[in-house]
VMD Tcl script that builds the backbone (N, CA, C; Angstrom):
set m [mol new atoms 270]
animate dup $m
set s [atomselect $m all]
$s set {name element resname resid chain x y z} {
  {N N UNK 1 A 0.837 -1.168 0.000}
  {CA C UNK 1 A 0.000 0.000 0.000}
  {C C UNK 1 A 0.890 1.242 0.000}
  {N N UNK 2 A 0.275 1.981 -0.576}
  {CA C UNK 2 A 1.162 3.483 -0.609}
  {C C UNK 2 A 0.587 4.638 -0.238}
  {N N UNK 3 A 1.258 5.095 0.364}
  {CA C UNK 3 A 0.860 6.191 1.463}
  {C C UNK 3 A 1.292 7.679 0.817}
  {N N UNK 4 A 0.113 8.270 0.916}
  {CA C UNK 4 A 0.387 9.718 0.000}
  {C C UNK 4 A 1.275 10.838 0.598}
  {N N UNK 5 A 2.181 11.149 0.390}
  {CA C UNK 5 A 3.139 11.883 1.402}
  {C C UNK 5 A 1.895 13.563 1.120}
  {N N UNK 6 A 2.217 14.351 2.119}
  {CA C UNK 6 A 1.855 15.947 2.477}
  {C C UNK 6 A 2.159 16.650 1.240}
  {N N UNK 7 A 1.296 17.132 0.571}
  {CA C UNK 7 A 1.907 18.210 -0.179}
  {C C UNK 7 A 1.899 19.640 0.753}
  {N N UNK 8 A 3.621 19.841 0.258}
  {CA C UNK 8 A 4.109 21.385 1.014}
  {C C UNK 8 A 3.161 22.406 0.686}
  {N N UNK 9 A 2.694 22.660 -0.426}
  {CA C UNK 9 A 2.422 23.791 -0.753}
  {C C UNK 9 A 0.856 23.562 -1.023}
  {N N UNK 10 A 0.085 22.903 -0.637}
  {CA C UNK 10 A -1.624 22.457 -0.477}
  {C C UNK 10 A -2.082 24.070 0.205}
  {N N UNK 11 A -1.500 24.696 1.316}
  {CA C UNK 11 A -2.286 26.110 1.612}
  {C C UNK 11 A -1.669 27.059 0.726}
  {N N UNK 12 A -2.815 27.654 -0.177}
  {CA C UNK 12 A -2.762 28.976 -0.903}
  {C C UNK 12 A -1.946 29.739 -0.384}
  {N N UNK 13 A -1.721 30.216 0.692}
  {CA C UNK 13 A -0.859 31.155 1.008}
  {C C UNK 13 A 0.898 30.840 1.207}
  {N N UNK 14 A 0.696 29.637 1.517}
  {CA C UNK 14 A 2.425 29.042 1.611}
  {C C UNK 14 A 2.849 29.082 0.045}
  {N N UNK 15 A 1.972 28.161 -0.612}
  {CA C UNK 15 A 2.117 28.292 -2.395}
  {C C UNK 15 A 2.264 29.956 -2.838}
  {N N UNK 16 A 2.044 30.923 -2.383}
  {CA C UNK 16 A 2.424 32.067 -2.829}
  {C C UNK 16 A 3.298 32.671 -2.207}
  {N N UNK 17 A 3.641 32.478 -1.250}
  {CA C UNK 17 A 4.672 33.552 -0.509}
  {C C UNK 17 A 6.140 32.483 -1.042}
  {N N UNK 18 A 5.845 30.786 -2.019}
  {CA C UNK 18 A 7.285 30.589 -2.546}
  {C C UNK 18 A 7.136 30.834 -4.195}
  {N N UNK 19 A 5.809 31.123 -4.415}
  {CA C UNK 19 A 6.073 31.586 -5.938}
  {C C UNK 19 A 6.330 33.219 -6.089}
  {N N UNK 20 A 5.924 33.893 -4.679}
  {CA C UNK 20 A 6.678 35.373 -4.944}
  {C C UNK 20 A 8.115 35.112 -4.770}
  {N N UNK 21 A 8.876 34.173 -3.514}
  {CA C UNK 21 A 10.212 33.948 -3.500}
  {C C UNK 21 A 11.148 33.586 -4.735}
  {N N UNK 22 A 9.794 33.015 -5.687}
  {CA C UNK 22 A 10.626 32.474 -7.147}
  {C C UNK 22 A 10.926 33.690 -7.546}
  {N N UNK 23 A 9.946 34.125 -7.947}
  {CA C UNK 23 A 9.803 35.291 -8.977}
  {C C UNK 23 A 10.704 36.472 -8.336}
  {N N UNK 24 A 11.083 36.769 -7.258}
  {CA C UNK 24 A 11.844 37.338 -6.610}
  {C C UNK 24 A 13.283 37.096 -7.411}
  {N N UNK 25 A 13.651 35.614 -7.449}
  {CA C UNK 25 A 15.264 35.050 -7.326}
  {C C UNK 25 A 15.015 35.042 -9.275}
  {N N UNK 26 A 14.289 35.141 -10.078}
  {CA C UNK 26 A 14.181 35.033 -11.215}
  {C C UNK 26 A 14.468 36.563 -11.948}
  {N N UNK 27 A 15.326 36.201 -12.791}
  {CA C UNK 27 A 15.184 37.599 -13.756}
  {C C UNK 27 A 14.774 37.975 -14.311}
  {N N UNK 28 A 14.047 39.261 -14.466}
  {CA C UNK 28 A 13.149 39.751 -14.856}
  {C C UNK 28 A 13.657 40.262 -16.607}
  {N N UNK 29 A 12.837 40.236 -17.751}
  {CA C UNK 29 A 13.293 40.567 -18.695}
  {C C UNK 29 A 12.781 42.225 -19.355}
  {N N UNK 30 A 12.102 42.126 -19.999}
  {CA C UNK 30 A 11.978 43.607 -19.975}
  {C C UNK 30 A 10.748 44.094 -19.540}
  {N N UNK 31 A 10.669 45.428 -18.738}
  {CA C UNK 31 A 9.765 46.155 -17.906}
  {C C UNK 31 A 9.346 45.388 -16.747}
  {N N UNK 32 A 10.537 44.878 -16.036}
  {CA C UNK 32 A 10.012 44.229 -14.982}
  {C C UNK 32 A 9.367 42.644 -15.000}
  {N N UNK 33 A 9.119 42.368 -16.116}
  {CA C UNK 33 A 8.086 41.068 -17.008}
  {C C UNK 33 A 9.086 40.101 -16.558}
  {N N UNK 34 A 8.033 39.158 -15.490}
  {CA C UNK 34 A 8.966 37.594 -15.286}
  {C C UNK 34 A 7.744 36.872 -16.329}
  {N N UNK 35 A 7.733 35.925 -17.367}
  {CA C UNK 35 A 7.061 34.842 -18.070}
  {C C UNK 35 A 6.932 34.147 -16.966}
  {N N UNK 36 A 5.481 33.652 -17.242}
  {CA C UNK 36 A 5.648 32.616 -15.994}
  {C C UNK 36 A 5.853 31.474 -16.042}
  {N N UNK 37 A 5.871 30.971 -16.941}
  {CA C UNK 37 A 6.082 29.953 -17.463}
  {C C UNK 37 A 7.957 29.491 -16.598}
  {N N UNK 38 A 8.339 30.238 -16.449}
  {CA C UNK 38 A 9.521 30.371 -15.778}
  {C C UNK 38 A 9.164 29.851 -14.490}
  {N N UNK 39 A 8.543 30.596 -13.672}
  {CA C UNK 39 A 8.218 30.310 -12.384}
  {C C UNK 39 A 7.565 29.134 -12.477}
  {N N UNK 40 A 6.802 28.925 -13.322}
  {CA C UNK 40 A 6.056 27.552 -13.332}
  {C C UNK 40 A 6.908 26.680 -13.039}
  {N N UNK 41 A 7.925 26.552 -14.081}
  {CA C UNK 41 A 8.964 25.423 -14.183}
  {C C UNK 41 A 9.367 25.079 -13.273}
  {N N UNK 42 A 10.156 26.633 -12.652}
  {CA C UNK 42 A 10.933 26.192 -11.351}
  {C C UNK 42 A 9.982 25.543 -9.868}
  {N N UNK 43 A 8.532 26.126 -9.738}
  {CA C UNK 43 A 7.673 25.725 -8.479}
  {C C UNK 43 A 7.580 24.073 -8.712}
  {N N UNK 44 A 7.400 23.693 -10.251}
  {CA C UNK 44 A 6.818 22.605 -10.513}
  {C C UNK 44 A 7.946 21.459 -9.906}
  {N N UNK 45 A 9.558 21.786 -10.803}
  {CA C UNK 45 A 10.908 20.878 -9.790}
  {C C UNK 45 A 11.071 21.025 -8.523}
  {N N UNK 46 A 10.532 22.555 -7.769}
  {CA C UNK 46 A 10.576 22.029 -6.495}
  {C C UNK 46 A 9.294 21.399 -6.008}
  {N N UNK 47 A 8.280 20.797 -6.870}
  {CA C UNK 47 A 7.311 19.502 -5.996}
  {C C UNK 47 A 7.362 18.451 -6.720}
  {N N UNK 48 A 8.534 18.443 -7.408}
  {CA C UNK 48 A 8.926 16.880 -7.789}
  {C C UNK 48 A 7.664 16.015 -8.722}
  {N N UNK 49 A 7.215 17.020 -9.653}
  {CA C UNK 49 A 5.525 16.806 -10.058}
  {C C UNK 49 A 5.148 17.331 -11.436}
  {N N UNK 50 A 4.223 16.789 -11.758}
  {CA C UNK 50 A 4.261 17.504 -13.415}
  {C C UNK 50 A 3.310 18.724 -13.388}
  {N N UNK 51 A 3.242 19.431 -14.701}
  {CA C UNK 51 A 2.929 20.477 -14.534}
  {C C UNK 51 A 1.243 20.365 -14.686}
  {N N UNK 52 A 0.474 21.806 -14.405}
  {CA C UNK 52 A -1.111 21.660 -13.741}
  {C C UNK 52 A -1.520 21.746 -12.074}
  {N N UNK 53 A -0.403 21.414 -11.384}
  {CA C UNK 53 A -0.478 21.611 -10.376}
  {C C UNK 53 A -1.646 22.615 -10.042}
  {N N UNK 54 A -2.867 22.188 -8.985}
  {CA C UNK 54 A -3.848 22.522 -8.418}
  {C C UNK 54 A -2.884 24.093 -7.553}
  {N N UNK 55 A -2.026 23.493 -6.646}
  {CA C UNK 55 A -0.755 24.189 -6.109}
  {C C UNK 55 A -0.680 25.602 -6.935}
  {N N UNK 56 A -0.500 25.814 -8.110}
  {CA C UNK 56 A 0.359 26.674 -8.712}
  {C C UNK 56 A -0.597 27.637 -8.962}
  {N N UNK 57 A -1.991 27.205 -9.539}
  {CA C UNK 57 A -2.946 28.228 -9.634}
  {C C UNK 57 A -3.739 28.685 -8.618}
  {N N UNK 58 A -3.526 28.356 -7.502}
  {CA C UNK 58 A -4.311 28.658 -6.392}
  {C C UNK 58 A -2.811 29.531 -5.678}
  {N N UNK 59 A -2.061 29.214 -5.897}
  {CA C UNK 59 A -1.251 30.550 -5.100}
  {C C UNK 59 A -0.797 32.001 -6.011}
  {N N UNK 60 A -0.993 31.376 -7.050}
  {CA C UNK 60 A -1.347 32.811 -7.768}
  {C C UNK 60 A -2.064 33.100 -8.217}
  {N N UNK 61 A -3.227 32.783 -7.784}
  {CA C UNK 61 A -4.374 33.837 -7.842}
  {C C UNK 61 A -4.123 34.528 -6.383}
  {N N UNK 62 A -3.540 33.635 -5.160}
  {CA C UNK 62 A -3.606 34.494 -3.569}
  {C C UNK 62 A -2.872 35.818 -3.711}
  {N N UNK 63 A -1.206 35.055 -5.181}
  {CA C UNK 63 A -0.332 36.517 -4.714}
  {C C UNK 63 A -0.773 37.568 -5.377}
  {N N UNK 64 A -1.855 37.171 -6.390}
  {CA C UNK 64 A -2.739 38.541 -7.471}
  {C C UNK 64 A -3.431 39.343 -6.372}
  {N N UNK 65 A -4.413 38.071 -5.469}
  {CA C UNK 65 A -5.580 39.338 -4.840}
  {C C UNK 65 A -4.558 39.719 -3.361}
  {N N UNK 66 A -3.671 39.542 -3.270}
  {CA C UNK 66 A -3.003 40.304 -1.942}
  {C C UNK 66 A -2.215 41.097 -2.484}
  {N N UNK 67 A -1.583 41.857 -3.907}
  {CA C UNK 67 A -1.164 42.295 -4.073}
  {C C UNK 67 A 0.211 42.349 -4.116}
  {N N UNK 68 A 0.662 40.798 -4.488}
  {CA C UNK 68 A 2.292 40.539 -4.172}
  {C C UNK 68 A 2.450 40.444 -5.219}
  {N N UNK 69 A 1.667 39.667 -6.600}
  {CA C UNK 69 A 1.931 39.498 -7.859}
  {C C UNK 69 A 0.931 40.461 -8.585}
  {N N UNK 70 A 1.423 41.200 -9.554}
  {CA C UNK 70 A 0.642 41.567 -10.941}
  {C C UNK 70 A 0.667 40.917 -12.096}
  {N N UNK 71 A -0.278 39.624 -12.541}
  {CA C UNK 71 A -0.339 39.456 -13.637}
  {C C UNK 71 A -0.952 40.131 -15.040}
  {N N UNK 72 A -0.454 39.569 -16.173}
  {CA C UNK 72 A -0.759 40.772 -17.151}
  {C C UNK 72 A -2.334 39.715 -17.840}
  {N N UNK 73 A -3.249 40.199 -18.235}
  {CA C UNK 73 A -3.961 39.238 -18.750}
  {C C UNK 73 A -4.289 38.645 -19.796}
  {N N UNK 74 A -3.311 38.517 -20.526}
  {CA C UNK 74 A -2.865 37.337 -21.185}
  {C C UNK 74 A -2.640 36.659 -20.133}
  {N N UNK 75 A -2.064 36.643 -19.003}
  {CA C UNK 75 A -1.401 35.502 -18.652}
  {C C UNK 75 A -0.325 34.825 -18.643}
  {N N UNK 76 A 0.286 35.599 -19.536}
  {CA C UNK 76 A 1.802 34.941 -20.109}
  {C C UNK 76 A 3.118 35.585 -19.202}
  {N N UNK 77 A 2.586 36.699 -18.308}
  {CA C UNK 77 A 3.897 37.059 -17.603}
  {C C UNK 77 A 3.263 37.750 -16.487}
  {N N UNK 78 A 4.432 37.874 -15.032}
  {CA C UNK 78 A 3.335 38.583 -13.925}
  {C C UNK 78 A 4.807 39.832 -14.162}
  {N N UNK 79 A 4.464 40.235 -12.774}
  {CA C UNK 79 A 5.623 41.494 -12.276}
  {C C UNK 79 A 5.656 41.250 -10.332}
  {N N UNK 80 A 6.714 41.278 -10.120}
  {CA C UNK 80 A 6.272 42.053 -8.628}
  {C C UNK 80 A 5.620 43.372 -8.257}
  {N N UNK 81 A 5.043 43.128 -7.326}
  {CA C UNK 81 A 4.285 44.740 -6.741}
  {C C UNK 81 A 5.661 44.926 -5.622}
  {N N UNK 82 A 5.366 46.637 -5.700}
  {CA C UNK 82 A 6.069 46.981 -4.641}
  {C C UNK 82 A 6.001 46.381 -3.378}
  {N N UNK 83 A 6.981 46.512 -2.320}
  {CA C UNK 83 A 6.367 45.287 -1.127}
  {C C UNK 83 A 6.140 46.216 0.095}
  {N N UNK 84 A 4.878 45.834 0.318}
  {CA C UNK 84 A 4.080 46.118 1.803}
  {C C UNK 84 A 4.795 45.725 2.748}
  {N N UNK 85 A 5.221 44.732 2.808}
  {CA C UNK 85 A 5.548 43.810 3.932}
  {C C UNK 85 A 6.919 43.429 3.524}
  {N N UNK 86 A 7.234 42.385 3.891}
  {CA C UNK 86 A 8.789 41.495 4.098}
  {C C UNK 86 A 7.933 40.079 3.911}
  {N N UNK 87 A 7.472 39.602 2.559}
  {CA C UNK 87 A 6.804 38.197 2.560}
  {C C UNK 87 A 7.937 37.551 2.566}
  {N N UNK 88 A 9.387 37.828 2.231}
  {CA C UNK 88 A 10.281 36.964 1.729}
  {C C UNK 88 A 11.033 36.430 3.096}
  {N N UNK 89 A 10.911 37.298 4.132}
  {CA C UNK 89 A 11.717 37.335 5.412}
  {C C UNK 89 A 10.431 36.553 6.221}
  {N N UNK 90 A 9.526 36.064 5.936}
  {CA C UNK 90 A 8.696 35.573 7.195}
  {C C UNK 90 A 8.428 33.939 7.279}
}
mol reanalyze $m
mol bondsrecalc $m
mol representation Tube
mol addrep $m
């Protein structure tokens, strides 16, 4: 029998405060524009998992409506928002 290990990032808000940490450590190309497809990649190797992740769209939609991520709507790239807080330090 096999036993389903914890997914890390199952609460919306943990899943966003490490896809703002991505997008943080990621370079931005022009006007600030991270593709997300970038961040995708990288959230997706750190859960050892293919891509679709339930995970990935539920924490960015959290970091859209808290104001940590601006996506563009296409969809194809976000930005950081200026930071309120210290999400990266907590």
């Amino acid at each position: 029998m096999k036993h389903l290990d914890a997914r890390p990032y199952s609460d919306p808000e943990t899943a966003a405060r490490k896809l703002v940490e991505i997008a943080a450590a990621t370079p931005a190309v022009q006007d600030g524009r991270i593709y997300i497809e970038r961040i995708n990649a990288q959230f997706v190797a750190l859960l050892k998992g293919s891509r679709g992740h339930p995970e990935f769209g539920a924490g960015i939609s959290y970091a859209v409506e808290h104001g940590w991520l601006w996506m563009h709507e296409s969809g194809t790239y976000l930005k950081l928002m200026p930071p309120g807080q210290d999400l990266l330090g907590q």
